[in-house]
C-alpha positions as CSV (number, residue, x, y, z in Angstrom):
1,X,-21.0,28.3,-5.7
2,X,-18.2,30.6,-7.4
3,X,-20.7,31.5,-9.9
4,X,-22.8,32.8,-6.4
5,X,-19.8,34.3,-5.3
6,X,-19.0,36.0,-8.4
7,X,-22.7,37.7,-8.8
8,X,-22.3,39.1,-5.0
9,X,-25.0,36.9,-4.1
10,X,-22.6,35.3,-1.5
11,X,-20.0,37.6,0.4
12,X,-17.8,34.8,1.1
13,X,-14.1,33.3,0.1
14,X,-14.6,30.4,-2.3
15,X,-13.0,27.2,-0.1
16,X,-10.2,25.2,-1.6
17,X,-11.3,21.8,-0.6
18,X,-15.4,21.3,-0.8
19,X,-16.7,17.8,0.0
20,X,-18.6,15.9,-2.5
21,X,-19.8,12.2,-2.1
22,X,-21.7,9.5,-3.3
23,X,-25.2,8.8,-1.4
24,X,-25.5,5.6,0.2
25,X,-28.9,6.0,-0.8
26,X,-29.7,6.2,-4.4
27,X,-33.3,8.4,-3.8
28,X,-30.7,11.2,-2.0
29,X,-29.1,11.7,-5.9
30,X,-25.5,10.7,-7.7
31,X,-23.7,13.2,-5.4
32,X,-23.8,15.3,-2.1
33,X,-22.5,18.0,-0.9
34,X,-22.8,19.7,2.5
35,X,-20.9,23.2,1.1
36,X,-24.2,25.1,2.6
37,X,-23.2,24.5,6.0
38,X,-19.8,25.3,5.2
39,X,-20.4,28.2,4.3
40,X,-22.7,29.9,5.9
41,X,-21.6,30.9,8.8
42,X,-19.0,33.3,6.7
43,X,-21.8,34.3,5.0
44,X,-23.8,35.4,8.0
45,X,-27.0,33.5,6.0
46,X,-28.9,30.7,7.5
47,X,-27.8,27.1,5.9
48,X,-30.8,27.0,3.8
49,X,-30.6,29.9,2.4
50,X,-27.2,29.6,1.3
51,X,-28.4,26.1,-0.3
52,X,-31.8,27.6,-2.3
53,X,-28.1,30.3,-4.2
54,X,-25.8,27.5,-4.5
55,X,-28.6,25.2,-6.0
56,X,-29.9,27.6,-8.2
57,X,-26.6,28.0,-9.9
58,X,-26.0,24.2,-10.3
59,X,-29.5,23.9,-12.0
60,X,-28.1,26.2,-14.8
61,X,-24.9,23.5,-15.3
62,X,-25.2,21.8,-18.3
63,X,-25.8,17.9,-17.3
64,X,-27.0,18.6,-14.2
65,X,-30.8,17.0,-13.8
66,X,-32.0,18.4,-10.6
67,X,-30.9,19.7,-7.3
68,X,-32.7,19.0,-4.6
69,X,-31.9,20.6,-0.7
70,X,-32.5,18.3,2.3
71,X,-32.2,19.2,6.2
72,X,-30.8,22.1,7.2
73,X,-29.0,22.4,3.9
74,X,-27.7,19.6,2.1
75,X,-27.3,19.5,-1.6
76,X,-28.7,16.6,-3.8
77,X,-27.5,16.4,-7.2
78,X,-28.7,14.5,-9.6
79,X,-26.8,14.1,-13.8
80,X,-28.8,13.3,-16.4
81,X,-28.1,9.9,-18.2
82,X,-26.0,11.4,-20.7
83,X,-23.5,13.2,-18.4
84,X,-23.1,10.5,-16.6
85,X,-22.7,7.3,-19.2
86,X,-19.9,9.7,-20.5
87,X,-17.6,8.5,-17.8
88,X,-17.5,5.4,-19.3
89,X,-15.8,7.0,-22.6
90,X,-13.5,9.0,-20.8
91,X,-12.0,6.3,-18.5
92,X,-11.7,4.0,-21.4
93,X,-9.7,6.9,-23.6
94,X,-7.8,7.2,-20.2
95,X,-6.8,3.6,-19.6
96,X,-4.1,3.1,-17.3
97,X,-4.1,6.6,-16.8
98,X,-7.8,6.3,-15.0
99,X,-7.5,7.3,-11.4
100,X,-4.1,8.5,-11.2
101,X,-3.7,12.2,-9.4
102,X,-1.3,14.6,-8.7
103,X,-2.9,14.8,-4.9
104,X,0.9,14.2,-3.5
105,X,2.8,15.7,-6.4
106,X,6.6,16.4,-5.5
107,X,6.3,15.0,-2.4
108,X,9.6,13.2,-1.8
109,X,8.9,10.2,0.3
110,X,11.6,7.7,1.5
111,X,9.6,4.0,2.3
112,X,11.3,1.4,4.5
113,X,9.3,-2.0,4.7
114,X,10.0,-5.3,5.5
115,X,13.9,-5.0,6.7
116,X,13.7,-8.3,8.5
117,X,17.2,-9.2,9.8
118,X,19.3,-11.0,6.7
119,X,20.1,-14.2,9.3
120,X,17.1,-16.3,7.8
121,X,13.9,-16.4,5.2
122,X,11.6,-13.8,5.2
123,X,9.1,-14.8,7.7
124,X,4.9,-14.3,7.6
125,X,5.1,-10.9,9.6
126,X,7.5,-9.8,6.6
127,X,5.6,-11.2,3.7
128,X,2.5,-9.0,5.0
129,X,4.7,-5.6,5.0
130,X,5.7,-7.1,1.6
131,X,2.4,-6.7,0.1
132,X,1.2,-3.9,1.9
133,X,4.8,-1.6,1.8
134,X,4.7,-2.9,-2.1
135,X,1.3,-1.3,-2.8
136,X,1.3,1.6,-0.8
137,X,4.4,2.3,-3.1
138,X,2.3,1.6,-6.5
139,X,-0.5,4.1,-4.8
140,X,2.2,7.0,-3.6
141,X,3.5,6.8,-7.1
142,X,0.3,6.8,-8.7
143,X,-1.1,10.0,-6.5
144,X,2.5,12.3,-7.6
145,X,4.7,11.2,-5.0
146,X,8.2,10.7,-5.6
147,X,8.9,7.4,-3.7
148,X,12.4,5.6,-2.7
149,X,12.0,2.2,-1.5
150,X,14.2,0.8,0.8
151,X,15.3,-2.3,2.7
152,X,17.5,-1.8,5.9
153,X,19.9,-4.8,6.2
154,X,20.9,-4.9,9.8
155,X,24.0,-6.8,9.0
156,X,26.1,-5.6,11.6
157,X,26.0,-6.7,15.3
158,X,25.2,-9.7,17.8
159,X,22.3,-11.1,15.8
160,X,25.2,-11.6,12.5
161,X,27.4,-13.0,14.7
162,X,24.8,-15.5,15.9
163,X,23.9,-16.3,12.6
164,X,27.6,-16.7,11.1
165,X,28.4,-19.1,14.6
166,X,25.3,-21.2,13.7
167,X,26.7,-21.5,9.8
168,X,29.9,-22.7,11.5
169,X,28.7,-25.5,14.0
170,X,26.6,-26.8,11.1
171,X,29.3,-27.0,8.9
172,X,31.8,-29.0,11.5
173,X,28.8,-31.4,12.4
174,X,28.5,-29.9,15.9
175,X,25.2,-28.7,17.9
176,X,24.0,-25.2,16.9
177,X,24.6,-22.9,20.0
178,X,21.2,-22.4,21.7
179,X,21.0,-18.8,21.5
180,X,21.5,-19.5,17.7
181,X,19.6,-20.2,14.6
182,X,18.0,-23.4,13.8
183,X,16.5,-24.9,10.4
184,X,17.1,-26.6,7.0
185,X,18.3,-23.4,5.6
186,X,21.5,-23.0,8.2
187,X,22.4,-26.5,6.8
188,X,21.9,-25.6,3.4
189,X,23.7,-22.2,3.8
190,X,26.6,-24.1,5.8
191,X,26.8,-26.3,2.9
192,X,27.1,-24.3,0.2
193,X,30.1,-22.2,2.0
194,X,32.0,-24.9,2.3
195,X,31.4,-26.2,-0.9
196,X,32.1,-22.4,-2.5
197,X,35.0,-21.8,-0.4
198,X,37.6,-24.6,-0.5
199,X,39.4,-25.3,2.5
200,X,37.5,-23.1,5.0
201,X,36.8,-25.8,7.7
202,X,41.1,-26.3,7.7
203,X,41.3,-22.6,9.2
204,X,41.4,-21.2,12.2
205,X,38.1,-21.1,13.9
206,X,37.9,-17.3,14.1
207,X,39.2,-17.1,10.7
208,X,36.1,-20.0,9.8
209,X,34.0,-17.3,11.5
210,X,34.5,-14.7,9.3
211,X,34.3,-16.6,6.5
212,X,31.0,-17.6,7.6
213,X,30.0,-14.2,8.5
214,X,30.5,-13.0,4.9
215,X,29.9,-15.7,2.7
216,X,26.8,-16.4,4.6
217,X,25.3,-12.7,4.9
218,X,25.9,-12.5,1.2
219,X,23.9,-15.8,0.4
220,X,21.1,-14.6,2.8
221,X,20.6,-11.3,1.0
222,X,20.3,-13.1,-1.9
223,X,18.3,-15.4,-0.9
224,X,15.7,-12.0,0.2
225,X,16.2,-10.9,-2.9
226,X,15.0,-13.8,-4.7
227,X,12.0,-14.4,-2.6
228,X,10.8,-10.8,-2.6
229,X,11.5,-10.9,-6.7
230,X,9.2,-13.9,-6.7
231,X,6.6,-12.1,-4.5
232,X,6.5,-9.5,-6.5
233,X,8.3,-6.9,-4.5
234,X,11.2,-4.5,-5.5
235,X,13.3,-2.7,-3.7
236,X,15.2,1.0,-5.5
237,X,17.6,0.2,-2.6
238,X,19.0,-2.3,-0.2
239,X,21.0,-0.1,2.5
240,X,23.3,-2.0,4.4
241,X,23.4,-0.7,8.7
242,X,27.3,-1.7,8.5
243,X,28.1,1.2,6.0
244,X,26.7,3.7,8.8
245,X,29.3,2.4,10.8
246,X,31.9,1.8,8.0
247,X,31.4,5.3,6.3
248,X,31.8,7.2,10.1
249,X,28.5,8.0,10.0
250,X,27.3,7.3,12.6
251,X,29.9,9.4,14.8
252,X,28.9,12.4,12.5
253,X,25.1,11.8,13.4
254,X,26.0,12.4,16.6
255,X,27.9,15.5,16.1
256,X,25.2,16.8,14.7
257,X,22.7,15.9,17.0
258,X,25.1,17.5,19.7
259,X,25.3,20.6,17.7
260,X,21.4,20.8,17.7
261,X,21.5,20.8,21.5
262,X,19.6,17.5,22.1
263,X,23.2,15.0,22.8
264,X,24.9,15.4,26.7
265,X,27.1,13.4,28.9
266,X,26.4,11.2,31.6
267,X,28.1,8.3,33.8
268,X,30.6,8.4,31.1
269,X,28.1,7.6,28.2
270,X,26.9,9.5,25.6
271,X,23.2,9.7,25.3
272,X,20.5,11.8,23.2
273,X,17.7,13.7,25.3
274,X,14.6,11.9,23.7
275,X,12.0,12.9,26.3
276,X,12.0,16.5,25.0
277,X,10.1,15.1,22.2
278,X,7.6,12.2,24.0
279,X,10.2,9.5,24.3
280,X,9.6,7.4,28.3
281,X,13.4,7.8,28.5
282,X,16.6,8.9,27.0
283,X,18.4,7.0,24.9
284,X,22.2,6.2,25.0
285,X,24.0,6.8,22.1
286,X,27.7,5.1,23.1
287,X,28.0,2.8,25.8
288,X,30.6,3.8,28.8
289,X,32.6,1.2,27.4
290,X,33.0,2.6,23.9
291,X,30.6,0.9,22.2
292,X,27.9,1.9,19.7
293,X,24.0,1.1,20.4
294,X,21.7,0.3,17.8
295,X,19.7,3.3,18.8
296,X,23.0,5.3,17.6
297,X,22.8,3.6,14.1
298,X,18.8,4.4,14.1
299,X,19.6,8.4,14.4
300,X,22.3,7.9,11.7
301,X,20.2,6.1,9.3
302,X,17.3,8.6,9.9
303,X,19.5,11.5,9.0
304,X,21.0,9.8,5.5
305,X,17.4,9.2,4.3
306,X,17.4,13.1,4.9
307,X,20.4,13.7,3.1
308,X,19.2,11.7,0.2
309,X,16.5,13.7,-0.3
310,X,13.8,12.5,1.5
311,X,11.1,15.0,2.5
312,X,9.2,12.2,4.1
313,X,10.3,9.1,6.0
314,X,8.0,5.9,6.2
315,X,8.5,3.2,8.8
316,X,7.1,0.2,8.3
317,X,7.6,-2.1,11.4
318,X,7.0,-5.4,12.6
319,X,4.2,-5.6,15.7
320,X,6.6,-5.8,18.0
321,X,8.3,-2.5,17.1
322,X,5.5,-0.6,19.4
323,X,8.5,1.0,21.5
324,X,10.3,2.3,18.2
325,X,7.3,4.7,17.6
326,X,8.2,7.6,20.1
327,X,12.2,7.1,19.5
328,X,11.9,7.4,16.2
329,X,10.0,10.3,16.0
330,X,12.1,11.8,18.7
331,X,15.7,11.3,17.1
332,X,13.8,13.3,13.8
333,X,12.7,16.2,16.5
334,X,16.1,15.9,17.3
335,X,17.6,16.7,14.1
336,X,15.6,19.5,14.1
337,X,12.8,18.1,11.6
338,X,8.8,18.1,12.0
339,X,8.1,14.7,14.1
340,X,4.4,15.0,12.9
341,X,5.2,16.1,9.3
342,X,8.8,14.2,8.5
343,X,8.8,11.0,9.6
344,X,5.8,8.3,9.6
345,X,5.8,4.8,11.7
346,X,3.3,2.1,10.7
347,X,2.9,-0.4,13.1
348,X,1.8,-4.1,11.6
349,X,-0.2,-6.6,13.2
350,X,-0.2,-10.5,13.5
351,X,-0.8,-12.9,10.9
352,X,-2.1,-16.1,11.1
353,X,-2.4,-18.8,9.0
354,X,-5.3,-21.8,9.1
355,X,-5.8,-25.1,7.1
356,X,-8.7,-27.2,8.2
357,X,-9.7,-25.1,10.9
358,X,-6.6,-25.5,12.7
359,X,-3.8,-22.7,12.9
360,X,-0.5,-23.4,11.3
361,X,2.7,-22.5,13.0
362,X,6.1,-24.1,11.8
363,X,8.0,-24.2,8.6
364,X,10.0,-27.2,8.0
365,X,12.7,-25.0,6.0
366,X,12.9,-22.9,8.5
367,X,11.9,-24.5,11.7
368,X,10.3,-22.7,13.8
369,X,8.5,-19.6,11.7
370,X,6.4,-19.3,8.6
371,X,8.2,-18.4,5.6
372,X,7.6,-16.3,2.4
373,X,8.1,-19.1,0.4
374,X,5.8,-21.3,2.2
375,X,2.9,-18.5,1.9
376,X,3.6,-18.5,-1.6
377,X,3.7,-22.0,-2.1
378,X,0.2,-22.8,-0.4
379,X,-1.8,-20.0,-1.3
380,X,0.0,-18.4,-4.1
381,X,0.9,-14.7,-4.9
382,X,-2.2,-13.3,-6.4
383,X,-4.3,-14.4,-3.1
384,X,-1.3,-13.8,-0.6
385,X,-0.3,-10.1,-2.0
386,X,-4.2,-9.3,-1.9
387,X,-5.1,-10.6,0.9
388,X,-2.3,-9.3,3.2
389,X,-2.5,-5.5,1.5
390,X,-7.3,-6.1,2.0
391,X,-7.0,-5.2,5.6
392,X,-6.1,-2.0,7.6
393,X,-2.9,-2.6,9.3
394,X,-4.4,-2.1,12.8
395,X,-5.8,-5.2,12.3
396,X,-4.5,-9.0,12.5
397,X,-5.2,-11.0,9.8
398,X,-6.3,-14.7,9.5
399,X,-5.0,-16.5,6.3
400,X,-7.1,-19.4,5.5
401,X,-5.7,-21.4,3.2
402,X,-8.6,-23.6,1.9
403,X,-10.8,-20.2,1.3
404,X,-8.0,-18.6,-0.9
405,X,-7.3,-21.5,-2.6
406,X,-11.0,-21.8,-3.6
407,X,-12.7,-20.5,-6.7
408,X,-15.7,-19.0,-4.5
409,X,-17.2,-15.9,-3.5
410,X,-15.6,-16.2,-0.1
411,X,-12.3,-15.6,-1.9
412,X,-12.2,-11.7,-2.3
413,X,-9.1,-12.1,-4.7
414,X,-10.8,-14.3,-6.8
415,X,-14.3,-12.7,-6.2
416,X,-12.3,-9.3,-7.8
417,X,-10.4,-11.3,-10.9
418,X,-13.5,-12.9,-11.6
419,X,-15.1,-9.8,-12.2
420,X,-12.3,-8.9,-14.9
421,X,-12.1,-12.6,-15.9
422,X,-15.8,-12.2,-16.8
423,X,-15.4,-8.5,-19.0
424,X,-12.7,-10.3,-20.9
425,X,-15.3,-13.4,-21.7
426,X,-17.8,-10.6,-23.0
427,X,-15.3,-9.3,-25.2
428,X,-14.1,-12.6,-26.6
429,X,-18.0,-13.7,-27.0
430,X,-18.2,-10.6,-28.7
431,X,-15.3,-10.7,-31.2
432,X,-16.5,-14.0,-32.0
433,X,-19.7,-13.0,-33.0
434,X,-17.9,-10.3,-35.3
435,X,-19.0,-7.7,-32.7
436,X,-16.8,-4.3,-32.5
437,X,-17.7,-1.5,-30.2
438,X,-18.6,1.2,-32.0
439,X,-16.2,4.3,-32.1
440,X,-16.0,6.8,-29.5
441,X,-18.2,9.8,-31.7
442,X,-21.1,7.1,-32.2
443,X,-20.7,6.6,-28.6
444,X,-24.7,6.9,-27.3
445,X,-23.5,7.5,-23.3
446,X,-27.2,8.6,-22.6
447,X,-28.6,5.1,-23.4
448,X,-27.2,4.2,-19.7
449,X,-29.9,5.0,-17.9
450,X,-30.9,1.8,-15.7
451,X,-30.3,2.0,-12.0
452,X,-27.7,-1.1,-12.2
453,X,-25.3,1.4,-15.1
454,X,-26.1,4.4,-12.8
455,X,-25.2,2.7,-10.1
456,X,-21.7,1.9,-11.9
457,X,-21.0,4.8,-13.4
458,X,-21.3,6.2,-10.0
459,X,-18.7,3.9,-8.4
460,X,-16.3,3.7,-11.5
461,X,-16.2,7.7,-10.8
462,X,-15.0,7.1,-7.3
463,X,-12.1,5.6,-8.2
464,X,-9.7,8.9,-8.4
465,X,-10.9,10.0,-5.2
466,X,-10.4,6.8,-3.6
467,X,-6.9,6.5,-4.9
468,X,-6.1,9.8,-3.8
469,X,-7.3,9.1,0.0
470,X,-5.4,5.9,-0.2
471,X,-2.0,7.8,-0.6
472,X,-2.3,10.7,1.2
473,X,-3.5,8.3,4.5
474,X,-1.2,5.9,3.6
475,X,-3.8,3.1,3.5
476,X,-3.9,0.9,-0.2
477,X,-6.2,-1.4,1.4
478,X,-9.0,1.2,0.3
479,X,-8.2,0.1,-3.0
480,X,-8.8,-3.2,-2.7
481,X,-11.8,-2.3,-0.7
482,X,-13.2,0.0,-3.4
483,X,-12.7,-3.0,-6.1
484,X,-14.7,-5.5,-4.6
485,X,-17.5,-2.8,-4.0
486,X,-16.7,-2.3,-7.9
487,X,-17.0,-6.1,-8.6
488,X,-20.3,-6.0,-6.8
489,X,-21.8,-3.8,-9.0
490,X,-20.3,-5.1,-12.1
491,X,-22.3,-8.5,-11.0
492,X,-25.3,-7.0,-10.7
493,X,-25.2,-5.2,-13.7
494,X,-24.1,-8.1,-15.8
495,X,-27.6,-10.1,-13.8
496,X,-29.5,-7.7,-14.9
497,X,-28.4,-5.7,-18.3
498,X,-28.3,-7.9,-21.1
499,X,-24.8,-6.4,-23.3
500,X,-24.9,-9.1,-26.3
501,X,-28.4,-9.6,-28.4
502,X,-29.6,-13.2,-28.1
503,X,-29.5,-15.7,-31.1
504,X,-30.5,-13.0,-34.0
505,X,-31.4,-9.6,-32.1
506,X,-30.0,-6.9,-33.7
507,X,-27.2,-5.1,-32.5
508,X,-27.9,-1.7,-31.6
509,X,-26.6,1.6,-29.8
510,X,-27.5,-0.4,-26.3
511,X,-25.5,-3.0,-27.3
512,X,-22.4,-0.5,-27.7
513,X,-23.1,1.7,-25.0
514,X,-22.8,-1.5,-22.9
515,X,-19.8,-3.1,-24.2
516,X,-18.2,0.7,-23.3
517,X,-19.6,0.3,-20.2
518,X,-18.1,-3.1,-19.6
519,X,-14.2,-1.9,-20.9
520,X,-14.5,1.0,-18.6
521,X,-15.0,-1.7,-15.4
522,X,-12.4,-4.0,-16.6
523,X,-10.1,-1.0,-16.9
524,X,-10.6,0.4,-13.4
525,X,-10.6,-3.3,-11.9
526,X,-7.4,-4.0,-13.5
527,X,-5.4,-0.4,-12.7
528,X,-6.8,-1.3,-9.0
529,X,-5.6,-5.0,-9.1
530,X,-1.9,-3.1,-10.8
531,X,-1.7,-1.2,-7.8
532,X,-1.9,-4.2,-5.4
533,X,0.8,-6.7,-7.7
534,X,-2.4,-9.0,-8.3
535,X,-2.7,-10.1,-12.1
536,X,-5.7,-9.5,-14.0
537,X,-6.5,-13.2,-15.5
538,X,-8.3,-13.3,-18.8
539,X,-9.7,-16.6,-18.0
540,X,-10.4,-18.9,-14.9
């Protein structure tokens, strides 16, 4: 196309972004463009015509088998064997390297997942945003993107409070208050503050309160700290909602808010004109009786991820958070920031869990929810963190605990580490047999010409592409979609392309190209399975 450019054949500008894909049917070629069509209206050319220059021009590319033009103007291209076994080499030279892309480079992008209140276990709706918010950082990171993740402790107002009064009733053997928390876990947190702190059921009850309040908020966040350590899932920072308050930030956010034009006075209340920006109503900021609303902490916390550098906010909410999507995006209008460029709020859906056929509802830990370490402790990590990052977050998700804890095909986690396990056996039947892939110069990448390597090669060169649409849509479940297409193929190759000689067969140039062929697969597999947390087993 440049090259038609260039020789004044075309009169048009050269576009920055042409789309080229793989053909869902293998007669149509290894690749397809519909540039043509782009371009042709610039050009003042018919389609067609603009496709017999382009093609003409890609004929002459060294590799390039045939071009053929179909419809109005599609482009059908087609490598020769050589150009395109030579994928194989590169991605093995690559290693984890393979895939990764500078499609978000710079991009400074603060992501907030999980951030379930620090008053008991991480529950099921968490341990989803936990694998999903976990991966989607592995794939920002991997595409350029300078990522922050963060946890928002709300560990200030009525829900602490609630929590630290259900610590004390525990701990003087009296009936939790019904609007408190209930579980194994308040007894065990109960127990170990009055084991840790000497004397505290002698002191004054609001004195006991405190102590509760504290000790207990500190053993919770531990507590979330181990179980997402367990699961797999860091966090650069835990920010705590009570130094917004502590630090005066939150008065200063809404100063500056005011000073931005957005903050006014009503009925004695302070409130921030949201429905400038979409919101169904305004939002008060301070109460008429002094005090602070939650929504006032939001605005603040919105404005320090700024300050910290953030370019680009992430929300990741629970699927109850619907109503938080048009304030949060409004206090970020507010503040004088892009609400379709600065700040982004996922919304997850349910998760269920089924064993037998029938749906599971209630920990006995924690009573009345299903915890993080009960997912972990029936199904596992590998299967949990795949299976919860697989799906779109639009979507609710069924967990059923006899399928992932199968060794089947109807197990997509163990359907993908099968795949890897199964490179890794060709390797070890191969060293056994005193079998070494041959160097990368005696590497014969034309030899890979049967429709099962073509087929791939094809799909082992998707893999950048894919990576880069999973971070600039902020989707990693591609990924995980992309591998099991990718294990598919794998299968069928292995079915059908013998890579070891049998009994005393030679080795030959085959033999190599294939064991190339078969590295370059278990590498992709396993950078995809690194940027979900799953392991890539040698052996199952």
């Amino acid at each position: 196309m440049s090259a038609a450019v260039e020789a004044g054949e075309l009169t048009v500008a050269v576009p920055e972004h042409v789309t080229v894909e793989r053909p869902k049917n293998r007669d149509h070629g290894d690749y397809a463009t519909n540039v043509a069509l782009q371009l042709a209206k610039a050009a003042g050319t018919p389609p067609r015509a603009v496709a017999e220059l382009v093609a003409a021009r890609l004929r002459e590319l060294p590799g390039v088998a045939k071009v053929d033009i179909a419809g109005p103007g599609f482009l059908n291209i087609t490598l020769d064997a050589a150009t395109q076994g030579e994928l194989a080499r590169s991605i093995v030279e690559a290693g984890a390297a393979y895939g990764r892309n500078e499609a978000l480079k710079g991009l400074k992008i603060n992501l907030e997942f999980v951030s379930a209140n620090p008053t008991g276990p991480i529950h099921i709706g968490g341990v989803r945003w936990a694998a999903v918010g976990d991966s989607l950082a592995r794939v920002l990171k991997a595409t350029g993107a300078e990522v922050t993740t963060e946890y928002y402790l709300n560990d200030a107002g009525v829900q602490i409070t609630k929590f630290a009064a259900s610590l004390q009733a525990a701990a003087n053997g009296k009936p939790v208050p019904s609007d408190g928390y209930v579980g194994e876990y308040i007894v065990d947190i109960a127990k170990a503050i009055t084991d840790g702190v000497p004397g505290v059921l002698d002191l004054p009850e609001d004195e006991q309160l405190e102590v509760f309040r504290t000790e207990g908020l500190k053993l919770m966040v531990a507590e979330i700290k181990r179980s997402m350590d367990e699961f797999g899932t860091h966090f650069d920072t835990y920010f705590s909602e009570k130094s917004l308050h502590d630090s005066g930030a939150v008065e200063k956010a809404i100063e500056r808010l005011r000073e931005q034009g957005h903050v006014f006075d009503q009925d004695g209340a302070i409130w921030l004109r949201t429905t400038d920006f979409g919101d169904d109503k305004d939002r008060v900021l301070i109460k008429a009786d002094g005090e602070t609303t939650y929504f006032a902490a939001d605005a603040a916390y919105y404005l320090s991820k700024r300050d910290r550098g953030s370019e680009v906010s992430v929300y990741m909410l629970g699927a109850d958070h619907h109503g938080y999507v048009n304030r949060l995006k409004a206090i970020a209008a507010c503040a004088g920031d892009d609400m379709d460029r600065n700040i982004e709020v996922k919304i997850g859906q349910f998760v269920k869990m089924l064993r037998d056929g029938e749906e599971v509802r209630m920990s006995k830990r924690a009573g009345n929810i299903i915890t993080i370490d009960d997912v972990i402790d029936w199904i596992g990590v590998d299967a949990a963190r795949y299976t919860l990052a697989r799906s779109s977050t639009d979507s609710t998700i069924t967990l059923d605990i006899n399928v992932l804890t199968s060794q089947t095909n109807e197990n997509p986690v163990f359907y993908v580490q099968y795949a890897h396990t199964r490179m890794c056996g060709v390797q070890r039947k191969a060293n056994e047999r005193g079998i070494v892939k041959c160097a990368a110069e005696d590497f014969k990448p034309e030899l890979l010409a049967t429709e099962w390597e073509s087929d791939l090669l094809g799909h082992l060169g998707e893999f950048p592409r894919v990576l880069a649409g999973a971070g600039e849509l902020r989707e990693p479940h591609r990924v995980a979609t992309y591998l099991e297409k990718l294990a598919a193929k794998y299968h069928r190759f292995y079915d059908h392309c013998q890579i070891l000689p049998k009994g005393d067969e030679p080795v030959t140039d085959l033999t190599h190209a294939r064991l190339w062929l078969a590295d370059a697969t278990r590498t992709v597999i396993a950078n995809g399975l690194g940027l979900l947390g799953v392991s890539t087993p040698e052996r199952m």
